[in-house]
N, C-alpha and C positions, 0 to 999 in steps of 0.2 A: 706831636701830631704827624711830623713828618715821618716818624718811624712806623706808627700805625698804618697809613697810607702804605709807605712801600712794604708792611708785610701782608697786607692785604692784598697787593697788586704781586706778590709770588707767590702766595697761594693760589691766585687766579689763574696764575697761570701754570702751575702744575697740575690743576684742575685742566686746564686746557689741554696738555700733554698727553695728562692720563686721557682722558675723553679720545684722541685722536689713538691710542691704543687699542682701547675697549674696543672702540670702532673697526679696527681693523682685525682684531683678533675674533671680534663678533660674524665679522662678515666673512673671515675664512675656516671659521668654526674649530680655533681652538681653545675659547671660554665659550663657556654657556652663557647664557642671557640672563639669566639671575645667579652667577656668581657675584659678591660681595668684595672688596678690597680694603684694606685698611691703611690709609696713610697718615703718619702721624693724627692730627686727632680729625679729620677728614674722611666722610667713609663713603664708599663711591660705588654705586652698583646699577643695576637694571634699574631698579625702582630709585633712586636718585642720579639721576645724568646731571652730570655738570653744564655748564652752559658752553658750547664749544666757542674759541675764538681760534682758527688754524691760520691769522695773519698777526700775532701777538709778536713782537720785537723778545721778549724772553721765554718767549716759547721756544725758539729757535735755538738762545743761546744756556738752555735746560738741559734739549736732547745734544747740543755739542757738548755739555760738561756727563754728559750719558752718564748720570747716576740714578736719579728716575727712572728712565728708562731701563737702565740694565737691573736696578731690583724687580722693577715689573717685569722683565723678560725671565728676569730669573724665577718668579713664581711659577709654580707647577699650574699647569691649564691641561683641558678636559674638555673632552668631548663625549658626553656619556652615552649617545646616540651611536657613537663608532667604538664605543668601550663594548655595550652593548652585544654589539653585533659581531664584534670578535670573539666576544664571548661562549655565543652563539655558535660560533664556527667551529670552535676550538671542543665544545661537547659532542659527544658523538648520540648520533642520530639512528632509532629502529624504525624502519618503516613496519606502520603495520600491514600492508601488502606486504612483505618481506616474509614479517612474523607470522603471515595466514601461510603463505606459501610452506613454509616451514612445517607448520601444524599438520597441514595436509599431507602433506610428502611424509611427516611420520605416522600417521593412519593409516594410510594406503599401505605402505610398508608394512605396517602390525596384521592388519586385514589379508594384506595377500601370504605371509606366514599365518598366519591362524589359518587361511581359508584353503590355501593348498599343501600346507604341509603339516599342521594341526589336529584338522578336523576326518574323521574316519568316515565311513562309508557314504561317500560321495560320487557322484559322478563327475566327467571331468566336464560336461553340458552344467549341470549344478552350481561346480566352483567358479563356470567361468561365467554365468549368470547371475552369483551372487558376486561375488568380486567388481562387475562391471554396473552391478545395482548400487553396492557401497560407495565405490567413486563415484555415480550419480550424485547421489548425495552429500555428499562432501562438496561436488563443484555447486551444487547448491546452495548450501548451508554456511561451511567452514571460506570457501573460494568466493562465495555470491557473485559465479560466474550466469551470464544470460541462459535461462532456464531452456531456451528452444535449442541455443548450441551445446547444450549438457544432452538433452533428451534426442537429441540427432545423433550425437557422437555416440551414448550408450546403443540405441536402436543399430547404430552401421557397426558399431563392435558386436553386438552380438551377433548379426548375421557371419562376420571376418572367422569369428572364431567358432561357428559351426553351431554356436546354440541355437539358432532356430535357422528355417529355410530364408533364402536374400530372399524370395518373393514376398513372405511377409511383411518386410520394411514395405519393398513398393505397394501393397494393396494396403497400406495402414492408409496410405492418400485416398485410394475408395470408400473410405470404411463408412456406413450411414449415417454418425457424428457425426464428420468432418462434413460430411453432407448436408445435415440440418443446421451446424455452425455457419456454414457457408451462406444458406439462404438465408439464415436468422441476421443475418450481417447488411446483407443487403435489402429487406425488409427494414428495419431500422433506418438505413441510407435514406429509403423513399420517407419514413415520416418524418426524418431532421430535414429532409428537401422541401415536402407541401408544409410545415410548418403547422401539424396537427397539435401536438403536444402543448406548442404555445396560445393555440388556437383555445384548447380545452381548461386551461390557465385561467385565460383572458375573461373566458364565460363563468367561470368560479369566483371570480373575485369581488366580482359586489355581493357577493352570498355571505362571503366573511364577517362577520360581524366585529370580528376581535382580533388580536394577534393567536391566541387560545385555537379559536376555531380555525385560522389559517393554518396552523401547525398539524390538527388532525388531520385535514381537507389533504394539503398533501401529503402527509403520511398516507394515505390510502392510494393516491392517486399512483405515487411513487410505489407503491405495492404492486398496482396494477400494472407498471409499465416490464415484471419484471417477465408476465406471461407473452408477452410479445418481442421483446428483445433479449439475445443470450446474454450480452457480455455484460458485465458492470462497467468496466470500463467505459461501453459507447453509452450506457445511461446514463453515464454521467455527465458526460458529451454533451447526451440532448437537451438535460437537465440542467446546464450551467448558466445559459441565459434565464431560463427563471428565475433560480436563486440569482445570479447580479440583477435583474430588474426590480426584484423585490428587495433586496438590500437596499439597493439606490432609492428606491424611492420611500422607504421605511425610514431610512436616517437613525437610526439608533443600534449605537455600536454591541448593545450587549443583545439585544432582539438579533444583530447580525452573525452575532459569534453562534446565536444559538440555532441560526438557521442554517450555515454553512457546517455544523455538524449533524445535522437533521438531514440532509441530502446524500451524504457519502454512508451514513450510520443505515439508512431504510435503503438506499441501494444495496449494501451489504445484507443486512439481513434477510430483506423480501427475496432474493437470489433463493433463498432455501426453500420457499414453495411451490417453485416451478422446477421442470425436468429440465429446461432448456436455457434456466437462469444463470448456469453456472456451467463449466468444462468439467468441473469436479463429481455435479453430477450422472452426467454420462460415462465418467470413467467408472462411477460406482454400480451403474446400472449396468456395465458390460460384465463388473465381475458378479453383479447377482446372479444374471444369465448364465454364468460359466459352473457358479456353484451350485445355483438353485434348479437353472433349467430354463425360469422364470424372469422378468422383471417389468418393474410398473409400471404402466403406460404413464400420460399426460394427465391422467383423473384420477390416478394412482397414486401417482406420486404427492400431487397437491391433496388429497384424503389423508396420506400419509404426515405430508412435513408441513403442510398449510398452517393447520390452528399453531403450531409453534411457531412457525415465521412470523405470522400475523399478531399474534401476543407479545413477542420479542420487540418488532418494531413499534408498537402502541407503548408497550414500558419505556422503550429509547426514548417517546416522543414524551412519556410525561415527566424523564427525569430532566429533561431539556427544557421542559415548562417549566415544573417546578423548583430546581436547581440552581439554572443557570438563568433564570426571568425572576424579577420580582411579581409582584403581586399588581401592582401598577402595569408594569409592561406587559403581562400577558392578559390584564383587559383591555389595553387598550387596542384603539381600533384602529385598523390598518387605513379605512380610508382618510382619515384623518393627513396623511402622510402623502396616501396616493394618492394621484387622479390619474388612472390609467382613462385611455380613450375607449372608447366605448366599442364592444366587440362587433367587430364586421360579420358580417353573412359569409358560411362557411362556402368555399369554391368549389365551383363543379369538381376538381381536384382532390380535394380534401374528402368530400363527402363519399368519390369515388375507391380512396384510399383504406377510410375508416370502414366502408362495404367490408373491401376485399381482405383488410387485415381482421375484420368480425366473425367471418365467414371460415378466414385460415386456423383463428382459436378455435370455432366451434366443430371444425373439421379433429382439430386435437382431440377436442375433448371426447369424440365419438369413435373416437378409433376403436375399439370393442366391439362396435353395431357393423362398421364398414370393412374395418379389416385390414387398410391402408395404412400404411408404414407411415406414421408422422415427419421421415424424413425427405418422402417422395411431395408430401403435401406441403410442404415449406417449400421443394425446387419449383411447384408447379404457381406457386401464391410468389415469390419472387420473381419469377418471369412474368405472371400476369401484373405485380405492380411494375414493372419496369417497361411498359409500352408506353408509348407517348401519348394512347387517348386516356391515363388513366391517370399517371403519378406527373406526366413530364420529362421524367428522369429514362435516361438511357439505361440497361444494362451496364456498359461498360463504364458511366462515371459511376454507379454504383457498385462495380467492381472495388474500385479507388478505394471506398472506404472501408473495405475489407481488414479484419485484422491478420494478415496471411500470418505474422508472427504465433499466434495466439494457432491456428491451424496447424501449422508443422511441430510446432510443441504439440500439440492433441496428440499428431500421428504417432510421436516419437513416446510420447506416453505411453500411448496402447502398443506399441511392439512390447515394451520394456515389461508392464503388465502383463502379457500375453509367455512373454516368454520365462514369466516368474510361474505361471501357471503349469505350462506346456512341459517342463523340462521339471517338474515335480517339486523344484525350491520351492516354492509356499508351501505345500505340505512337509517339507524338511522342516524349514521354521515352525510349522505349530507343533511337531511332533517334540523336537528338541526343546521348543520353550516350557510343554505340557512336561516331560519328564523332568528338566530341573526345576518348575515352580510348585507341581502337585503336590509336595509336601509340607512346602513352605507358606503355600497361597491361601487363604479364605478363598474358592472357589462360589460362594452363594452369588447369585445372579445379580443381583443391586448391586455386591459390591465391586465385580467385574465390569458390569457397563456402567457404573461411576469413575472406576478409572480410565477406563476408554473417553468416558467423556471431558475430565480434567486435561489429560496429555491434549487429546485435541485440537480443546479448547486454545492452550498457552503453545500448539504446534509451532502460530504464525510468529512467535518469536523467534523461531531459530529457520524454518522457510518461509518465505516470503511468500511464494506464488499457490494459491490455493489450491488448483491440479496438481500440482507436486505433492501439493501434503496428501491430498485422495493418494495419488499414484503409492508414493512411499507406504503411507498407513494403514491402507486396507489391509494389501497382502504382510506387509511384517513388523504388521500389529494388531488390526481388527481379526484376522483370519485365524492366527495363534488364538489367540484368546476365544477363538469359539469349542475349542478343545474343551475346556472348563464348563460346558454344559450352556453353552448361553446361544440361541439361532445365529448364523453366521451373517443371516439377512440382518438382524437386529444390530450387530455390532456392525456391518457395512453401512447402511442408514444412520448410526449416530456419529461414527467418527464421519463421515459428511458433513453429515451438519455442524458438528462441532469446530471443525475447520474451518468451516464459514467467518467465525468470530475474528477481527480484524481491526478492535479497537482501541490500540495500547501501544503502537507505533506508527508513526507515516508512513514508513515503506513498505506496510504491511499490505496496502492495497492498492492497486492503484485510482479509484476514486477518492480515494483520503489523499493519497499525494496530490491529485489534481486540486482538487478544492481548498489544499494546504500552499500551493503554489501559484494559488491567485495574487495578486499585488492588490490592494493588501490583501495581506491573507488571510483566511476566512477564518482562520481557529489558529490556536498553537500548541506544542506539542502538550503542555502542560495542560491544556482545555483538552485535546483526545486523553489522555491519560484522566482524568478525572472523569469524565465520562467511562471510560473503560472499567476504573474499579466497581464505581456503582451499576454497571452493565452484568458483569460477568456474574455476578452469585446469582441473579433472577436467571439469568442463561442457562448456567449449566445446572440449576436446580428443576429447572420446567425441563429442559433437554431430558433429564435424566426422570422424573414424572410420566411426560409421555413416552418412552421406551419403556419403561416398566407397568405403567397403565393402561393408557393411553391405548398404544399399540395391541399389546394381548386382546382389549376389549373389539377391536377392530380384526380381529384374527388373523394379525399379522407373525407375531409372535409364536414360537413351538417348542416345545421342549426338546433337547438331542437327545 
């Protein structure tokens, strides 16, 4: 009995020993916390702690005979967290900034031998126009350096090296874009200030019957905001407190997913039925003017890209119904959920606002009858809403909300355009593209502006910024390919619109980045991407319908 006892009382206490090791080796982290030990038939780990006694009488005289002790010192210990990370250190590292840099600096390099030592009857205005057009691109593309500091830097190089006159840099800042950008910026400012938009919301919403009928209701309404405001970005601005009111007070996470893509999807695409929706349009309308002579007004243009814009977002909205809603959620009905308060009486403000911003489309749309530059009737409708008996709002806090970025990328746009024209590079390019494709190419006219409208379409995967893709693809892509017998008008018109498309990446726009970068977030990438495949074949199938129908029928279309 008494031998039982005492071997029981120096297992306990080697058990003691160990424990006071664990412990310390635990806490200075050189075993891990679930290593295992085995002593004789005793097994002693994380998941079994021994009971500690660190005032045991043979504890003490254990570690004086240090045999315990020194076999357990003598096990190898670990720290995989610090193994890890040495590990870590010890492999070598490619940034890919590194690896872009890299990339670039051997394009530029191939391109400036191709382009000045290469290619034969050139001018030296030519080479140094295409050269500074290529590196645009690349700091675009390959660098995804900030598009306004690409487009400034190309515009001041070309003036340095003589291809166009420096005056034209400074008057890109006059130009009548940059003019009706401007006003269209601060018109916008005054209705996110009287608080119209929400206003127009508020009065809709007991009309709704369904979730169903809320999703069309704004589909159009978000159609219509796009003849009043340029940028998508600031509609989406104005637009974001609806979509979060209406999420919030809806409560249903898949109704939400499919609302927060309903917002940035119809911002995008309705951009393409107005002249003033998009930057991209105005760059295109400068070059139909340079080639045609011509280009479409306000009534023009929505005749022109209207029924597509307006077809495109009603499909967005019913694969979003149908798709991503069950059958349940999208009859059910929104006021169930809501109880908004009941709309107030619009303010002498408001009512004074929705006047003058009525008054500023109808003036658009008349431009034909009156003769007034649309860009003078935007300065004269910005300053009328920006007096104090009308919006409230100053001038100069409506300055504030100006996108001046989104402005000097314009200007720097149209040098870079201008002097692709002026100095003959764009006719170099269609000429050189026509003699090496003509005998290779199916020239028939469908099958020309089907591939205009594919590249495009997938442009925004490799630019990001929708004016850069117009910028780049007009001139040295849409323009070449009109050699091939197809109107030059026709292929400026559709790689526009085709460009538009924007729903297959986040960074592809920035209303999908905003509404991607709500907390929580409104969608993810996987929900745009799914969206995007079943978007794109109805896209560029009607794209490519009305160009070829469509348009001719409207005698837009001509044979060269």
């Amino acid at each position: 009995m008494n031998v039982a006892v005492a071997d029981l009382f120096r297992r306990r206490c080697v058990f003691c020993v160990i424990d006071l090791i664990l412990r310390k080796h635990t806490e200075t982290g050189n075993i891990h916390r679930h290593q295992t030990f085995i002593i004789g038939h005793g097994e002693i780990g994380a998941d079994r702690p021994p009971p500690p006694n660190r005032n045991c009488p043979q504890t003490t005289a254990l570690c004086k005979g240090g045999q315990v002790v020194a076999h357990l010192m003598s096990l190898p210990t670990a720290n995989q967290q610090k193994d890890k990370t040495a590990i870590a250190e010890q492999e070598p590292v490619v940034s890919v900034r590194h690896l872009k840099q890299v990339v670039a600096a051997l394009l530029i390099g191939f391109a400036s031998v191709l382009i000045f030592l290469a290619i034969d009857g050139l001018t030296m205005s030519m080479r140094a126009t295409l050269f500074i057009f290529f590196s645009a691109i690349i700091g675009w593309t390959v660098l995804e350096l900030p598009e306004t500091s690409v487009a400034l830097a190309g515009a001041v190089a070309l003036a340095v090296v003589g291809a166009i006159p420096e005056d034209l840099v400074y008057h890109s800042l006059g130009n009548d874009i940059i003019w009706l950008l401007l006003s269209a910026f601060v018109i916008a400012a005054v209705l996110r200030h009287v608080g119209l938009i929400e206003q127009v919301t508020d009065r809709l919403m007991p009309k709704m019957r369904s979730i169903r009928s809320m999703f069309w209701t704004l589909t159009l309404l978000t159609f219509a905001t796009a003849f009043v405001i340029p940028s998508t970005s600031a509609r989406a601005a104005i637009l974001m407190p609806v979509y979060l009111g209406l999420s919030s007070a809806i409560g249903n996470t898949r109704v939400s997913r499919a609302l927060g893509l309903l917002f940035p999807t119809v911002i995008l695409l309705s951009a393409g039925a107005s002249l003033i929706g998009a930057g991209a349009h105005l760059v295109a309308s400068g070059f139909l003017l340079r080639f045609n002579g011509t280009q479409p007004d306000f009534i023009g243009w929505l005749v022109l890209a209207g029924p597509f814009s307006l077809i495109t977002c009603l499909i967005a909205c019913a694969i979003l119904l149908y798709v991503f809603m069950s059958k349940e959620e999208r009859d059910m009905a929104p006021d169930a959920n809501l109880s908004p308060s009941r709309p107030t009486a619009l303010s002498r403000q408001q009512v004074a606002v929705a006047a003058t911003v009525g008054g500023t489309v109808l003036t658009f749309s008349t431009q034909s009858f009156h003769g007034i530059d649309i860009s003078l009737v935007a300065v004269v409708a910005a300053l009328v809403l920006c007096t104090p008996n009308i919006s409230g709002m100053t001038l100069k806090a409506a300055l504030k909300n100006v996108e001046w970025n989104l402005l000097l990328f314009m200007a720097g746009t149209l040098v870079i355009g201008e002097a692709l024209i002026e100095t003959g590079t764009a006719q170099m390019l269609t000429d050189r593209l026509v003699s090496v494709f003509r005998q290779s190419m199916i020239t028939a006219p469908l099958i020309i502006i089907s591939f205009a409208v594919i590249i495009a379409t997938f442009s925004h995967l490799v630019i990001t910024s929708r004016t850069a893709r117009a910028t780049v693809l007009i001139p040295a892509f849409a323009l070449p390919l009109s050699a091939f017998g197809v109107d030059p008008a026709v292929l400026v018109m559709v790689v526009t619109l085709a460009s538009g498309f924007c729903q297959m990446t986040m960074v592809s726009a920035k209303p999908v980045v905003l509404f991607a970068g709500l907390e929580p977030a409104a969608f993810t990438q996987a929900d745009l991407r799914k969206l995007g495949y079943l978007l794109v074949p109805p896209f560029m199938f009607l794209l490519i319908l009305v160009a070829t129908v469509l348009w001719p029928l409207q005698g837009f279309s001509r044979g060269n």
